[in-house]
N, C-alpha and C positions, 0 to 999 in steps of 0.2 A: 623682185627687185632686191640686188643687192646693197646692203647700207656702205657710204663711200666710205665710213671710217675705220667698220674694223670687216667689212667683207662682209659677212654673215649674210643667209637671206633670209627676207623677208617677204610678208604675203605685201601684193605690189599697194594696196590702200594705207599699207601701215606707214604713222607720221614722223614713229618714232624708231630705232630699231630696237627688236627684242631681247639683242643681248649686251649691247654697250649701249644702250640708253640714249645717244644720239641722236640728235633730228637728220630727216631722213629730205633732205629737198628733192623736191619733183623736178623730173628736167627741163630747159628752159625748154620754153614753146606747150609744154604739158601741159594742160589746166588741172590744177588739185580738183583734187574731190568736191564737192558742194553736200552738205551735211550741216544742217541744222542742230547737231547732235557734238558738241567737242571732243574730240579724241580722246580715247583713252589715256588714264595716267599708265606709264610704262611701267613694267613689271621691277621689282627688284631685282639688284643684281646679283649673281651667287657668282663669288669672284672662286670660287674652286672649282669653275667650270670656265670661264673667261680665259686662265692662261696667265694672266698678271698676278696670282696670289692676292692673300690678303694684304687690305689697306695696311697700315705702319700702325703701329699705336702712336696715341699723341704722346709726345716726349716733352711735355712740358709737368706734366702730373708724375711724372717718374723721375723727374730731376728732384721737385718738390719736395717730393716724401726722401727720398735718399738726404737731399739738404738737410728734413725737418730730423730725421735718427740721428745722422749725424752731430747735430745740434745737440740733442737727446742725449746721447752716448758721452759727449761734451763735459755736459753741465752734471751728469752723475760724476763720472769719475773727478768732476773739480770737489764736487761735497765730499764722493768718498775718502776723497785725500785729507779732504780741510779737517774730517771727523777722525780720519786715523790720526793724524798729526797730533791733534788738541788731545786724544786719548793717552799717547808716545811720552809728549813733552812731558815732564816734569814741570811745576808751578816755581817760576819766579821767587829765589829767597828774597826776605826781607829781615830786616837789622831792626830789633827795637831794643832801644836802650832805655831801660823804664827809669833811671837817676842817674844822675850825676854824682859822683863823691867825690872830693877834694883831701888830700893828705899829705901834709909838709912836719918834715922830722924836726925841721927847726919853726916850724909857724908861720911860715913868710907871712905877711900881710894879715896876719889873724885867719887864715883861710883853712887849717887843716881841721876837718869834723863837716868844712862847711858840704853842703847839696843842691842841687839843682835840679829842675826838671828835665827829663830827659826826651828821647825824639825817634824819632819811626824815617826809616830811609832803605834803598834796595841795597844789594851787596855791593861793596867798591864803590863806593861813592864818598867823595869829598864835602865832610858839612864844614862851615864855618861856623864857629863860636866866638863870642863877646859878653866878656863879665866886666861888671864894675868894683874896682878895687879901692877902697875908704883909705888912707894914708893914718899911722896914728897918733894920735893928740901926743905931740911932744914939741918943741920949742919951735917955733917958727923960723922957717928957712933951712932946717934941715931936714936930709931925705929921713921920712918917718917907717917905710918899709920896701925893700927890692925884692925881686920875683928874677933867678936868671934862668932856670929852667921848667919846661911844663913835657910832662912825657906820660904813659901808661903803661901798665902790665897787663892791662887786660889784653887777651890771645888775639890776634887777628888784626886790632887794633894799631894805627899809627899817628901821632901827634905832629904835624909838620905845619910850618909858618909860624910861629911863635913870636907874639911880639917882645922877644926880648931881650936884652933884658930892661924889666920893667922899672921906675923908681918913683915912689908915689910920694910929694911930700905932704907933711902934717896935717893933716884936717883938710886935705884935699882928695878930691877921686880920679881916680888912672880906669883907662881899659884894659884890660888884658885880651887879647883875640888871638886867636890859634883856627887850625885846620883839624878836624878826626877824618883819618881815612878810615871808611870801616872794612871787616873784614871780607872776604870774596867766599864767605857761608853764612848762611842761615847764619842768625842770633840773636838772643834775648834775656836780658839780666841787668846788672848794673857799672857802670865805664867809670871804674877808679883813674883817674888824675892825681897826676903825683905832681907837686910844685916843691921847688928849693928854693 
């Protein structure tokens, strides 16, 4: 008997065919075999005898892993970058001004000798400052001391916003408040203020 589906023959009892694995139906009117006995399981298929080649691989396990390197390959070269970078860069200046010093050729307001504490900030950056100015004991109602400039020599440094000019009367207290731009390097030492 030949099997309908792929031709082949087989011996006429066989249920199954021997080489494509296919049920093998008896013709109408035939009566099948009578066998106490179940039929044989069908042989394996050796598909490089068949004609059709080998089955495909599953292409779901090979996307996977292609994904999974990918990913892989990814995530290294983002560290490797992120570690050369932070190697590369240079660290961030920062400006410490450890005092403040104060010096006026004429003494405005009793201020020149005076000091302050000083401040921690990155490079370029705008601090604001605000001192309080005593006015001094002299006759009431007149201005006791004026402040018309506040500036520095120190390198880098720029004094800008100035409230002034300032006029403090007798036994009274003024603010004085200004701006220090600091310089765009590294620094650390002491920011002379120069007042007139």
């Amino acid at each position: 008997m030949n099997c309908p589906h792929c031709g082949a023959p087989n011996p006429d009892a066989a249920v199954y065919c021997q080489y494509c694995g296919s049920s093998i139906s008896a013709p109408s009117g035939t009566p099948l075999p009578s066998s106490t006995t179940s039929a044989p399981a069908p042989p394996p298929i050796d598909w490089s005898q068949s004609g059709y080649g080998a089955p495909p691989a599953p292409r779901r396990r090979r996307l996977g892993r292609t994904v999974l390197i990918v990913l892989v390959v990814f995530v290294v070269l983002i560290l490797l970058v992120s570690v050369v970078s932070f190697l590369l860069l240079p660290a961030p200046a920062s400006v410490t001004v450890t005092q403040l010093y104060f010096t006026s050729v004429d003494n405005a307001c009793g201020v020149d000798g005076a000091t302050s504490d000083g401040f921690n900030a990155s490079t370029s950056q705008a601090i604001s400052l605000s001192f309080y100015i005593t006015g001094n004991n002299t006759t009431s109602g007149t201005s006791a001391c004026r402040i018309q400039t506040v500036s520095t020599p120190t390198a880098g440094f720029v004094i800008a916003g100035a409230d002034t000019p300032l006029y403090v009367a007798a036994n009274q207290t003024g603010t004085l408040s200004f701006n220090v731009d600091t310089p765009n390097s590294g620094y650390s030492g002491i920011l002379t203020i120069v007042v007139t």
